[in-house]
C-alpha positions as CSV (number, residue, x, y, z in Angstrom):
1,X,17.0,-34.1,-168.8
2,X,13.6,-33.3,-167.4
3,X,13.7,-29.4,-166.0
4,X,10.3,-29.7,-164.8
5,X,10.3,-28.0,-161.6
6,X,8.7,-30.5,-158.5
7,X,6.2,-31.0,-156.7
8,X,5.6,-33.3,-153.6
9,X,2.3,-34.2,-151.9
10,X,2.6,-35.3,-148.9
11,X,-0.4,-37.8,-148.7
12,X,-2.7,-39.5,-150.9
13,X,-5.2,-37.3,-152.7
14,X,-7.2,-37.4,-156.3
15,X,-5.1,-38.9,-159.1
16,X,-7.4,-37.3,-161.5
17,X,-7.3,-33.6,-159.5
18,X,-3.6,-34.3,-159.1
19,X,-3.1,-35.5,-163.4
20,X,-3.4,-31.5,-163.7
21,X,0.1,-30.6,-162.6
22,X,1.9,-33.1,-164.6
23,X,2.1,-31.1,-168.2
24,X,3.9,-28.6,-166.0
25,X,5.6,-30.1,-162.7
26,X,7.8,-33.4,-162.0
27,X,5.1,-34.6,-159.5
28,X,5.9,-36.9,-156.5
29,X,2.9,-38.0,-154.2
30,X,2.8,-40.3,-151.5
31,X,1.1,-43.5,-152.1
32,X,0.3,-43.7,-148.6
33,X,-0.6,-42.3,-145.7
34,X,2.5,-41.6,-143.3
35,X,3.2,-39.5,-140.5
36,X,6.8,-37.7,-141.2
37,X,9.6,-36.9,-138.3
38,X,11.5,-33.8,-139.3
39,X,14.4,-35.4,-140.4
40,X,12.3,-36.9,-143.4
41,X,10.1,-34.0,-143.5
42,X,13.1,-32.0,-144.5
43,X,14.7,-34.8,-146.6
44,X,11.2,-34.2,-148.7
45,X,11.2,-31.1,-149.1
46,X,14.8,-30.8,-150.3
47,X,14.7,-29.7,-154.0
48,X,11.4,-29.5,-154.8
49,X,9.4,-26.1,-155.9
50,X,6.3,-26.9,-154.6
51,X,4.4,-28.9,-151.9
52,X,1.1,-29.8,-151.5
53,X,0.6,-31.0,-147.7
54,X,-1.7,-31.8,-144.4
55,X,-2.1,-30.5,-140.8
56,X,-0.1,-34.0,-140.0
57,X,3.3,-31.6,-141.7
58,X,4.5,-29.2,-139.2
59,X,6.8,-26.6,-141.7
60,X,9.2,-24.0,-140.2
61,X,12.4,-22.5,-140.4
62,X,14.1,-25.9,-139.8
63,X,12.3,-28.2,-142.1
64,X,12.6,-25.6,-145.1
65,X,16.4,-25.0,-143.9
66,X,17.8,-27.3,-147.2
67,X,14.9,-26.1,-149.5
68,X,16.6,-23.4,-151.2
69,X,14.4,-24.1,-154.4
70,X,11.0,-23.5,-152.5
71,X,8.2,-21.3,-153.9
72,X,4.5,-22.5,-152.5
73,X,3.8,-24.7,-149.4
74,X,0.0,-25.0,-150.3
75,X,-2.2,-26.3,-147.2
76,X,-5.3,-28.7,-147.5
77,X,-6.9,-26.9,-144.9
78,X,-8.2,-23.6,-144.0
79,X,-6.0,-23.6,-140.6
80,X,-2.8,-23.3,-141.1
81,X,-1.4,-23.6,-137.8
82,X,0.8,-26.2,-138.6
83,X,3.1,-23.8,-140.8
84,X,5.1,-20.9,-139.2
85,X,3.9,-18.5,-141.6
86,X,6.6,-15.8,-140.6
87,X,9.6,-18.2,-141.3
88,X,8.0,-19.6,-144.4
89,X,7.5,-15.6,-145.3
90,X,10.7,-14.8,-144.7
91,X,12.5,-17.2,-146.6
92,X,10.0,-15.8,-149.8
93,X,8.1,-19.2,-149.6
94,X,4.3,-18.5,-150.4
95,X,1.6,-20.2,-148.5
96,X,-1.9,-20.8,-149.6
97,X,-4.6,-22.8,-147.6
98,X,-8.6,-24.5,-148.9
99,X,-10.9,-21.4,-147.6
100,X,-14.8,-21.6,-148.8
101,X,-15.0,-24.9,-150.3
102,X,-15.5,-26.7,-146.9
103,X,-18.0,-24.4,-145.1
104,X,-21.0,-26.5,-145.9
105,X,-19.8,-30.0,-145.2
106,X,-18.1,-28.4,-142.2
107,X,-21.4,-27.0,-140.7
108,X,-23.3,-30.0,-141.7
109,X,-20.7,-31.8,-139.8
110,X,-21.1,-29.2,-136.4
111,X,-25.1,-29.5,-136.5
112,X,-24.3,-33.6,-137.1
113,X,-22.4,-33.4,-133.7
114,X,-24.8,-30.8,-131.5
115,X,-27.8,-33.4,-132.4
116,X,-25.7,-36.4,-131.9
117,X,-24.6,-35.4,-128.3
118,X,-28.1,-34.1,-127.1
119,X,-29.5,-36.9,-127.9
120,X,-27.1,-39.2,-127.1
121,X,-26.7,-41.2,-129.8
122,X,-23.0,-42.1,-129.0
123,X,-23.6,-43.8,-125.5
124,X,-26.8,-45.4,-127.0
125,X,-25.6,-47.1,-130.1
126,X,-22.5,-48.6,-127.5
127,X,-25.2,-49.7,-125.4
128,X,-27.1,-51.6,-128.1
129,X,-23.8,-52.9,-129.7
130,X,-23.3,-54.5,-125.8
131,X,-26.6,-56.5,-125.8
132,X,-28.6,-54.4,-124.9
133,X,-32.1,-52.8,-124.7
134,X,-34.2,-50.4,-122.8
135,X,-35.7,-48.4,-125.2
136,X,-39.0,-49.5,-124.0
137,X,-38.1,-48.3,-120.2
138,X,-40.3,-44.6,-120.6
139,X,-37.7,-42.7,-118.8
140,X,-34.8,-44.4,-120.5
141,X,-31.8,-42.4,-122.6
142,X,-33.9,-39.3,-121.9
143,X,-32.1,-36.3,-124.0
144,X,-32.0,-32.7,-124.9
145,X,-34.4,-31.2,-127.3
146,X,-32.7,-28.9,-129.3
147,X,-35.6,-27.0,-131.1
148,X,-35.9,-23.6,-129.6
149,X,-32.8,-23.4,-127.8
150,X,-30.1,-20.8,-127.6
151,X,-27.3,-21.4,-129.9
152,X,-24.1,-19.7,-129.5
153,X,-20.9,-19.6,-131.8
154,X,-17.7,-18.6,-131.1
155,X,-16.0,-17.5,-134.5
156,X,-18.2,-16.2,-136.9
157,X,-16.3,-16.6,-140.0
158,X,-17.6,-18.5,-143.0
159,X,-18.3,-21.5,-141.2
160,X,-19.9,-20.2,-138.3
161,X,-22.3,-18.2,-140.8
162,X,-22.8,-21.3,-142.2
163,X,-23.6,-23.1,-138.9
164,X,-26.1,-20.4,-138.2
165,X,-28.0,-20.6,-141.0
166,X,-29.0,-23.8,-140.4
167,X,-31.0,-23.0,-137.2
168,X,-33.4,-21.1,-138.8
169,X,-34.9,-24.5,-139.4
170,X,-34.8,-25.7,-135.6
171,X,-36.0,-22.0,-134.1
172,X,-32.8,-21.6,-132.6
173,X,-31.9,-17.9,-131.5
174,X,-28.4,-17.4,-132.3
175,X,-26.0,-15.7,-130.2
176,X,-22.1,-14.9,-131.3
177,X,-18.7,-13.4,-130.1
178,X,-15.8,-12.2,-133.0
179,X,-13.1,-9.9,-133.0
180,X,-15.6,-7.7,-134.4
181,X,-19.6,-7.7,-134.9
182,X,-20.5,-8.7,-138.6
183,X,-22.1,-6.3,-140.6
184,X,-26.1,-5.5,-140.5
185,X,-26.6,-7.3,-143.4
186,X,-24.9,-10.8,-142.4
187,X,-26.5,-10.7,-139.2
188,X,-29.9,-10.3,-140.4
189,X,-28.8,-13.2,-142.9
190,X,-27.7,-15.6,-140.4
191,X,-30.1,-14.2,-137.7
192,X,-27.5,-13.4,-134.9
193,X,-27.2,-11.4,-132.8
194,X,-23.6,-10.3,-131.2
195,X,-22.7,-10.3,-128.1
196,X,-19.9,-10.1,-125.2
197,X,-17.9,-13.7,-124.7
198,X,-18.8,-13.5,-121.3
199,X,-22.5,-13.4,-122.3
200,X,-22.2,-15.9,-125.1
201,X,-21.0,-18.8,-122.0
202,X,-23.8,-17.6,-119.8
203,X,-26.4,-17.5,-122.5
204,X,-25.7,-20.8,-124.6
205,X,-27.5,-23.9,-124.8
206,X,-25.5,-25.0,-127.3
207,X,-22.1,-23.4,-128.1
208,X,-20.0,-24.5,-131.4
209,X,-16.3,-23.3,-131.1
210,X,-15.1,-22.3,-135.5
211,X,-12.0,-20.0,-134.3
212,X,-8.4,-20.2,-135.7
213,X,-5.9,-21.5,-133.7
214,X,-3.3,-19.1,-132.5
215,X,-1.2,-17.8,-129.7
216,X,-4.6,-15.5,-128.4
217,X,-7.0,-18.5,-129.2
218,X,-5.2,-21.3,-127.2
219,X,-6.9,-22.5,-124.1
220,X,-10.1,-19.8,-125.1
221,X,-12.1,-22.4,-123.5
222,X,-10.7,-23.6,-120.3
223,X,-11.7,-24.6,-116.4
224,X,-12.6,-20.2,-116.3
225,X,-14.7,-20.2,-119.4
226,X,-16.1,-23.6,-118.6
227,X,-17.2,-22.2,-114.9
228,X,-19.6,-19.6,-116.6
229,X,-21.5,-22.0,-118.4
230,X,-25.1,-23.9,-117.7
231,X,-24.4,-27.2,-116.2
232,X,-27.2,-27.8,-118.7
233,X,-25.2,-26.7,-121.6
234,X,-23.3,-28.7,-124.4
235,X,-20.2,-27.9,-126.1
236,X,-19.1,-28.6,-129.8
237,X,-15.1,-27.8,-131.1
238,X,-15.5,-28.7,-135.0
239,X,-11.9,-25.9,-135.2
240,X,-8.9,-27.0,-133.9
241,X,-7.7,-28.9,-131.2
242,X,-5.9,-26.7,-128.6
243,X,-8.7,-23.9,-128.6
244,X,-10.2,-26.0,-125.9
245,X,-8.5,-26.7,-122.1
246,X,-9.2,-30.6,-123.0
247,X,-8.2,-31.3,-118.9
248,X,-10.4,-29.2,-117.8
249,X,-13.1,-29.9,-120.1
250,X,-12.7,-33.8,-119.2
251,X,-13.1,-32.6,-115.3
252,X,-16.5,-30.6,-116.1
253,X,-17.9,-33.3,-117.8
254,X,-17.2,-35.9,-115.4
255,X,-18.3,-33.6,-112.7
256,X,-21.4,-32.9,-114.3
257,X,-20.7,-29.0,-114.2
258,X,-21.5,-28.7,-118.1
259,X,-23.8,-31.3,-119.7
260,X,-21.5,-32.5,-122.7
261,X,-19.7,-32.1,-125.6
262,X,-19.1,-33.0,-128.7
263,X,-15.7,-32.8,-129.8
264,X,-13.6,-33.3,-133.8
265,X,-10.6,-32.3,-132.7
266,X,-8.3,-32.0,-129.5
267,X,-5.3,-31.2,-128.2
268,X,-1.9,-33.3,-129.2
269,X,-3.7,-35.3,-132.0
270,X,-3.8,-37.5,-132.7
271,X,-4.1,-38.5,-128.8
272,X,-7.0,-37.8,-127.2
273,X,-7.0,-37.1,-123.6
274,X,-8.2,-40.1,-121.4
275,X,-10.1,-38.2,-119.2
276,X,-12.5,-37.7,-122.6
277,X,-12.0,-41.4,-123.5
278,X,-13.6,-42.1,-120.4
279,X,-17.2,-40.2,-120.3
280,X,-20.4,-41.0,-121.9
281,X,-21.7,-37.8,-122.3
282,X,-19.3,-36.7,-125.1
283,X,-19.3,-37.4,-128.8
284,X,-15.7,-38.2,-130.2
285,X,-14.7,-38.0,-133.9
286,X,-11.4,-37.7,-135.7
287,X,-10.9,-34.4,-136.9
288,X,-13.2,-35.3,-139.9
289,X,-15.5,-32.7,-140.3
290,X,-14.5,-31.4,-143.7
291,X,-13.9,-35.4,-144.7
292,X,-16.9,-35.6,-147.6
293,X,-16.1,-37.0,-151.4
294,X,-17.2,-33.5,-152.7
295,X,-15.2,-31.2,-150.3
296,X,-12.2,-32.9,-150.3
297,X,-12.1,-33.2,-154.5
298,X,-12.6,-29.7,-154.1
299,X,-9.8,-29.0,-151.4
300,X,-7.1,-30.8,-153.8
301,X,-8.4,-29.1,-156.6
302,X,-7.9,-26.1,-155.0
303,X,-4.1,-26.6,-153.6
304,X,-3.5,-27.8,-157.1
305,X,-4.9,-24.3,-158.8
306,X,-2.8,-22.8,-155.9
307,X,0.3,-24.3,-157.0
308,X,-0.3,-23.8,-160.9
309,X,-1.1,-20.5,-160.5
310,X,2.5,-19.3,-158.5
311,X,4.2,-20.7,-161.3
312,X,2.3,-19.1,-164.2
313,X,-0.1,-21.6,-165.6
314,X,-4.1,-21.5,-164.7
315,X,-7.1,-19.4,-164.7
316,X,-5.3,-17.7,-161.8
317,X,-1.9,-17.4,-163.4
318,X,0.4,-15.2,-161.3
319,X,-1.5,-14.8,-158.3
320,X,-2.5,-17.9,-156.0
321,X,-6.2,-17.5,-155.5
322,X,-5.6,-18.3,-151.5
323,X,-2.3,-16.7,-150.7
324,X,-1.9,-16.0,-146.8
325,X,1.0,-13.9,-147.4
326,X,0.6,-12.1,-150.5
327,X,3.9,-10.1,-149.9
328,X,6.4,-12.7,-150.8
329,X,4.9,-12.3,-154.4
């Protein structure tokens, strides 16, 4: 009889990453991609020690109801708003998510985005895909130089540090808002300087949204927020769907109140909102900011060192290098 204990993934990863649980774990992993209701959800997670999931896996007290054997629920992401961590913690389940190995492709990604929408690369590639040409015409797909302009960030965590180091290279003052100012030290690194949210919308040329969703974060950026901003102004969300009023930002943009956006995640994904489907001036992608060979190796591998380590094997035997709740330990 194998007494393994188990461990599910919930969607296709890196056999090779994945090859290091089996000396240790009974190891089921989807072959495909599939999107679970919570009946099968729960069916899943029934009897197995460990599970290695995606944001597409909502987790709370009723889909962990039947998993009595339960120990780790580690996250490929940094968010982690698709687990109720309080249930999970209650129940003694440990969570763990992929902090600091997506930061870089993740910023890349944001500046990818803010260049894409002020020049308009979207609306023009569609235009030359139709037939067409006018890139002779002088005044023709006229866009936004970004050299020299104000950058602001809301969430300056790893990846908004990242984000700001990277316009030191285009002569971009950078403006943030956080729960708290960053040390001395990191500002002078990233060159930013803190300031009031109300400021940060009035002052932005270009403002990149890297905040965790949660209750106090949901709708930070709706038809209010929107209002303080230059109609010249372009806004990025490379976070998580939900931070933004996606309604409201639709109206703005058709209304030419705020100049565009570029946007990797939205509200109810995966449906975007029609009123966005419908503009020029926006830049859509799905939720694939942190979706590079390199970073997503290094995600699994570090879900898998999660899971190893809460059961005693690995460098970090004992002690999940990216526990969220450390107290069920």
């Amino acid at each position: 009889m194998n007494d393994k204990p188990r461990v599910w993934i919930s969607r296709p990863t890196f056999p090779g990453i994945v090859a290091r649980l089996e000396p240790h774990f009974e190891v089921t992993a989807e072959p495909d991609e599939v999107s679970f209701s919570r009946g099968e959800l729960t069916a899943r997670l029934a009897g197995q020690d460990a599970a290695i999931v995606g944001l597409k896996e909502r987790i709370g007290a009723a889909e962990i109801a039947g998993a009595t054997r339960l120990r780790i629920v580690a996250n490929l992401s940094v968010g982690y708003d698709n687990l109720d961590l309080d249930a999970l913690s209650a129940a003694g389940i440990a969570v763990s998510n992929t902090a600091d190995v997506l930061n870089e492709s993740v910023a890349d990604y944001a500046w990818a985005l803010m260049l894409g929408v002020a020049r308009r690369m979207g609306a023009a590639e569609r235009w030359l895909r139709a037939g067409h040409w006018h890139a002779t015409e002088f005044k023709a797909w006229l866009g936004m130089d970004v050299r020299g302009r104000t950058l602001g960030i809301l969430g300056m965590g790893r990846i908004g540090q990242a984000i700001a180091r990277r316009a030191v290279g285009f002569g971009m003052p950078v403006l943030y808002h956080n729960r708290s100012p960053l040390p001395a030290a990191t500002e002078r690194a990233c060159n930013a300087r803190y300031v009031d949210k109300q400021q940060l919308l009035r002052e932005s040329d270009f403002l990149i949204l890297v905040l965790p969703l949660t209750t106090q974060t949901r709708h930070a950026i709706g038809a209010p927020e929107l209002a303080l901003m230059k109609p010249t102004a372009i806004l990025l969300n490379v976070a998580r769907g939900g931070i933004v009023d996606d309604a409201a930002l639709a109206v703005a943009l058709r209304e030419r109140r705020l100049a565009g956006a570029g946007l990797d995640v939205f509200e109810g994904e995966p449906t975007v909102h029609p009123g966005l489907l419908a503009l020029d001036n926006v830049v859509l992608s799905p939720h694939i900011a942190s979706a590079t060979t390199e970073t997503r190796r290094a995600m699994t591998s570090v879900a898998v060192d999660n899971v190893l380590a809460m059961f005693g094997h690995g460098p970090h035997a004992g002690r999940p290098p990216n526990i969220l709740n450390p107290n069920v330990l």
